[in-house]
C-alpha positions as CSV (number, residue, x, y, z in Angstrom):
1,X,0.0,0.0,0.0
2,X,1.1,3.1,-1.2
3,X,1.1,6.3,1.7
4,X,1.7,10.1,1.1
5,X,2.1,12.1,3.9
6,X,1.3,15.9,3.6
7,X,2.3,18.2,6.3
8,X,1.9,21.7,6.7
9,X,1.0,24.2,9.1
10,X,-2.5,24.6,7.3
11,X,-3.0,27.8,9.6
12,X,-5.8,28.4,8.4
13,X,-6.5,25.4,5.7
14,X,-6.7,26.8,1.9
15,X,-7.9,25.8,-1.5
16,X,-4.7,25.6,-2.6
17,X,-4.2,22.8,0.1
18,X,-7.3,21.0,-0.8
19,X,-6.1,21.1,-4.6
20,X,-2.8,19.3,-3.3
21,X,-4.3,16.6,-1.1
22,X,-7.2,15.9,-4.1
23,X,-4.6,15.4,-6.5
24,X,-2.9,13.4,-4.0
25,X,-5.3,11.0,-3.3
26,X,-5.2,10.0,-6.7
27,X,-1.9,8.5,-6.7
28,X,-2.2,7.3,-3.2
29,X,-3.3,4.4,-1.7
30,X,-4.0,6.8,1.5
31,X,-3.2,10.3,2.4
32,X,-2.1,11.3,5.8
33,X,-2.4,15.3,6.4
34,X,-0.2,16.2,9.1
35,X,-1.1,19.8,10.6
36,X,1.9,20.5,12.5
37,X,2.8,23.6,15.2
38,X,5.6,25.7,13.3
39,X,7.7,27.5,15.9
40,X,9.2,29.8,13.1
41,X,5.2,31.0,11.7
42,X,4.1,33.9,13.7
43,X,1.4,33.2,16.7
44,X,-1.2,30.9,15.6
45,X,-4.9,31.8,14.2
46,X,-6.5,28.2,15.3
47,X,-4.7,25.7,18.0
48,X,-4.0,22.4,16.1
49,X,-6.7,20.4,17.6
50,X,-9.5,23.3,15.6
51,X,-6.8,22.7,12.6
52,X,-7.8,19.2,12.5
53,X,-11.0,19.1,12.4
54,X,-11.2,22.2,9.9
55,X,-8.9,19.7,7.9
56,X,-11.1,16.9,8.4
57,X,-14.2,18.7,7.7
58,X,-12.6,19.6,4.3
59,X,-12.1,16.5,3.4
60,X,-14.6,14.5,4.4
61,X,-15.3,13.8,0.6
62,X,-12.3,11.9,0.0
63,X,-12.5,8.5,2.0
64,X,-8.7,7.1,1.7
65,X,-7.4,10.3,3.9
66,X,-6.6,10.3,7.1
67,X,-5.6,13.6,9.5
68,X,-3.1,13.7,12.5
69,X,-1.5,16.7,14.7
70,X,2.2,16.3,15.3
71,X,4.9,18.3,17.3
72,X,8.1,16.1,16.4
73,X,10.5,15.7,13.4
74,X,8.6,14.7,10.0
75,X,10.3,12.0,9.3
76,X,9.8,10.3,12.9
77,X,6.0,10.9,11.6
78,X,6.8,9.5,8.1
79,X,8.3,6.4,9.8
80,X,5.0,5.9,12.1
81,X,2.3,5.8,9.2
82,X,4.8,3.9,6.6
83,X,4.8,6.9,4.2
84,X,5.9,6.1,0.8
85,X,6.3,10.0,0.1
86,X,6.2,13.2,1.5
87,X,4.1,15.4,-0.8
88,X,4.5,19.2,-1.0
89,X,3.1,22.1,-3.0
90,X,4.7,24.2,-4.9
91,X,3.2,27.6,-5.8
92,X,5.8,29.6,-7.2
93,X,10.0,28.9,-7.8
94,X,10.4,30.5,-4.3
95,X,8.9,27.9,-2.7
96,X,10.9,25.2,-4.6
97,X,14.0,26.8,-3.0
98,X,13.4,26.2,0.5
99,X,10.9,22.8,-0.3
100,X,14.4,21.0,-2.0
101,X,16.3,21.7,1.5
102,X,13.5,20.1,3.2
103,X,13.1,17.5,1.0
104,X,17.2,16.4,0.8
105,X,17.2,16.5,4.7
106,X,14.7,14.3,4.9
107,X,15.8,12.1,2.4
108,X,19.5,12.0,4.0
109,X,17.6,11.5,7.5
110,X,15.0,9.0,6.4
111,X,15.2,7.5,3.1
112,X,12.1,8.9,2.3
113,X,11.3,10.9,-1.2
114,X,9.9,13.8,-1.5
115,X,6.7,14.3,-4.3
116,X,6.2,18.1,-5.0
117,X,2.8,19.1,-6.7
118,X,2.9,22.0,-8.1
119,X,-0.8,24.0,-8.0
120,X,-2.9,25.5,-10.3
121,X,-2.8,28.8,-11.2
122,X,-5.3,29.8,-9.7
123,X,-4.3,29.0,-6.6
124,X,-0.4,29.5,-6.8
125,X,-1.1,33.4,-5.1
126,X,-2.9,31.8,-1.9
127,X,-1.1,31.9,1.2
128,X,-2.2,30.9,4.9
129,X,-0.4,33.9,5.9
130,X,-2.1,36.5,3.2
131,X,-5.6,34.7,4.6
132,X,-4.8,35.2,7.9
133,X,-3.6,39.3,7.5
134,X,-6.8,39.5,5.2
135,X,-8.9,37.8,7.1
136,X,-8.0,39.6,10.3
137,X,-8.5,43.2,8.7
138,X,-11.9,42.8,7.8
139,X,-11.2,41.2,4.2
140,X,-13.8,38.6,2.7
141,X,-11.2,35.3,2.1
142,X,-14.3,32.6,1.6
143,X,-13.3,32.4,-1.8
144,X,-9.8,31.2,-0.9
145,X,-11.0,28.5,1.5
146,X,-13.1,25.9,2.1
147,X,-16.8,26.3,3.5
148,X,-15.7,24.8,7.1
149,X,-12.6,27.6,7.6
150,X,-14.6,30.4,5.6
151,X,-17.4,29.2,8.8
152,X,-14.7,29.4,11.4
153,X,-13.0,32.5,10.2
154,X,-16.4,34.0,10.9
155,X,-16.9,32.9,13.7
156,X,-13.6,34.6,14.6
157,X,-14.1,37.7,13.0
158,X,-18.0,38.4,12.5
159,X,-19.0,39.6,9.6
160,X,-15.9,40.4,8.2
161,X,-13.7,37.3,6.8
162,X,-16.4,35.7,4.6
């Protein structure tokens, strides 16, 4: 059985992340999405448990994915769910640069390979970060992310971020 793991900070969860783990799960056998706490992102819009279930709310259509929360080194997570892959998105040549460090480290510390995805255009300009500064000043971002995180975000900030 085939396993790609997808990590990320998914603070908050985007279309662009929903494009990647969709693609995914076609060349998967199953899909682990691994929201992880990023000491090096600024403060945190959603704790990870309120990640998760946005996450899994997101994707409930898809039935061979599976979401966890970790706090340790990806490849210790990569080793516990037999991942085949770790599977990025790519957005723009920027993101390439730092992804390929990432990817070799893991490699050299693991074995495992490194799958990047690159999304669609119409996608490649969302960032968590940009949703999160929009979203925050009173910007409508429910076009950038699914209906569960457009619900949350407003929630969060009523009658502003959707």
């Amino acid at each position: 059985m085939t396993v790609g793991l997808i990590p990320g900070s998914f603070d908050p969860f985007h279309n662009g992340h929903l494009e990647v783990v969709e693609r995914a799960s076609h060349i998967f056998d199953e899909i682990v999405v691994a929201a992880i706490r990023n000491p090096q992102k600024s403060e945190a819009l959603f704790d990870l448990e309120e990640r998760r279930e946005m996450i899994a709310e997101s994707l409930a259509h898809l039935k061979n994915v599976r979401i966890v929360s970790i706090s340790t080194l990806l490849v210790n997570v990569a080793r516990d769910v037999d991942a085949t892959a770790i599977v990025k998105g790519l957005r723009a040549v920027s993101d390439f640069e730092s992804e390929l460090q990432m990817a070799q480290m893991n490699r050299s510390l693991s074995g495992v390979e490194t799958l990047f995805i690159p999304s669609s255009s119409n996608h490649s300009f969302i960032a968590s970060r940009l949703l999160r500064e929009v979203a925050r000043y009173g910007g409508d971002v429910s076009a950038f992310v699914p209906a569960p995180v457009a619900r949350r975000l407003e929630k969060m900030f009523p009658g502003d971020a959707s």
